[in-house]
Structure formats: structure tokens, C-alpha cells
N, C-alpha and C positions, 0 to 999 in steps of 0.2 A: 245560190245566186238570186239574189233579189230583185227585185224591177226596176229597172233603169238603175243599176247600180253595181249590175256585174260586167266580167268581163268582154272585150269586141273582139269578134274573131272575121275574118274574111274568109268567102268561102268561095268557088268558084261556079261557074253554071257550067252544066257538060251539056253535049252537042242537045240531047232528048231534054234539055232543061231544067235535070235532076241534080241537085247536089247532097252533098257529103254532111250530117252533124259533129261537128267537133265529139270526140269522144268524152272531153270534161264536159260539155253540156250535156251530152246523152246521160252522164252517169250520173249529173248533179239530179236531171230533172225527173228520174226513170226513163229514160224513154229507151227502149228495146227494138228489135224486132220484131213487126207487125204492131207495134201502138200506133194509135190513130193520134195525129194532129190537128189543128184545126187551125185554118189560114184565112188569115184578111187582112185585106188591103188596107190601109190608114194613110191617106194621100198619096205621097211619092215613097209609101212604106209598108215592107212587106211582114206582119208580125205571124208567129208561129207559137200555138200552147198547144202542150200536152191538152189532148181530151181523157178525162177520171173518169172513171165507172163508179156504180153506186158504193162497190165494195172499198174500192181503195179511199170515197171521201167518207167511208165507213172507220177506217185503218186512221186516215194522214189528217182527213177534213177538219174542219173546225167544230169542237163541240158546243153544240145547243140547247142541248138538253142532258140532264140528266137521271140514271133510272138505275135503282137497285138490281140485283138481282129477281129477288122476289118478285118485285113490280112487272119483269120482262116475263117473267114466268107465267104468273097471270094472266097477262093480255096475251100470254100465247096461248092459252089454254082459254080463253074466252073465243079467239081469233078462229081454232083448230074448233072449236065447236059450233060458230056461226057456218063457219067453211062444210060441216060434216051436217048441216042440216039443226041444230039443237040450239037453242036461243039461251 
């Protein structure tokens, strides 16, 4: 579902002010049980996104760079020796 160009679902508020995600959003966007969303206001509008951890925009995110194997290898072995004391 892309922004501003997927489908509108109506959902209801219950008494505690909680509602329901359609289960086709839940599934298109990930969103499971216990992920975090993150909600604000935009005038007389209530918007809702997925919050990503570092690993899934690891996974899904847009890539920026890019790096060999070898390359990753190295800086982790320069990285593991700054961190162990050894310059």
C-alpha cells in the first residue's frame, strides 16, 4: 500500500478508545503484535506508521551505500580491535 494511494477502511472507536487494524493493513505493513506505531495529529487527522528498528531498515530500508564483503570484514576487525584496546 503506498501513501495516499491505497485502500480506506473504516474502523470504529470502542468505549477505552481503542480500535481494531484491518488485518490487510496489518499484513501489508508488518505490523504484528507488540510493534510499536507512532501517531500524530495532522490537523483534523489522525496518521499512523509503523515504527522500524535499526535491523528491519537493515533488511527492507533503502540502500546507501554499498560494501563488499571483504570491506565489512575489515572494519570489523579494525572496529573489534579499537573496542579491545589495540589501535
Amino acid at each position: 500500500m503506498s501513501e495516499g494511494a491505497g485502500p480506506t477502511f473504516e474502523v470504529k472507536v470502542s468505549r477505552k478508545r481503542l480500535i481494531a487494524i484491518p488485518k490487510a493493513v496489518a499484513d501489508a505493513l508488518g505490523i504484528a503484535e507488540g510493534s510499536r506505531l507512532r501517531l500524530r495529529v495532522e490537523g483534523d487527522r489522525i496518521v499512523l506508521e509503523p515504527v522500524r528498528d535499526a535491523l528491519w531498515f537493515a533488511i527492507h530500508g533503502p540502500k546507501v551505500a554499498y560494501i563488499s564483503f571483504e570491506e565489512l570484514e575489515e572494519e570489523s576487525e579494525r572496529e573489534q580491535g579499537r573496542l579491545a584496546g589495540n589501535p
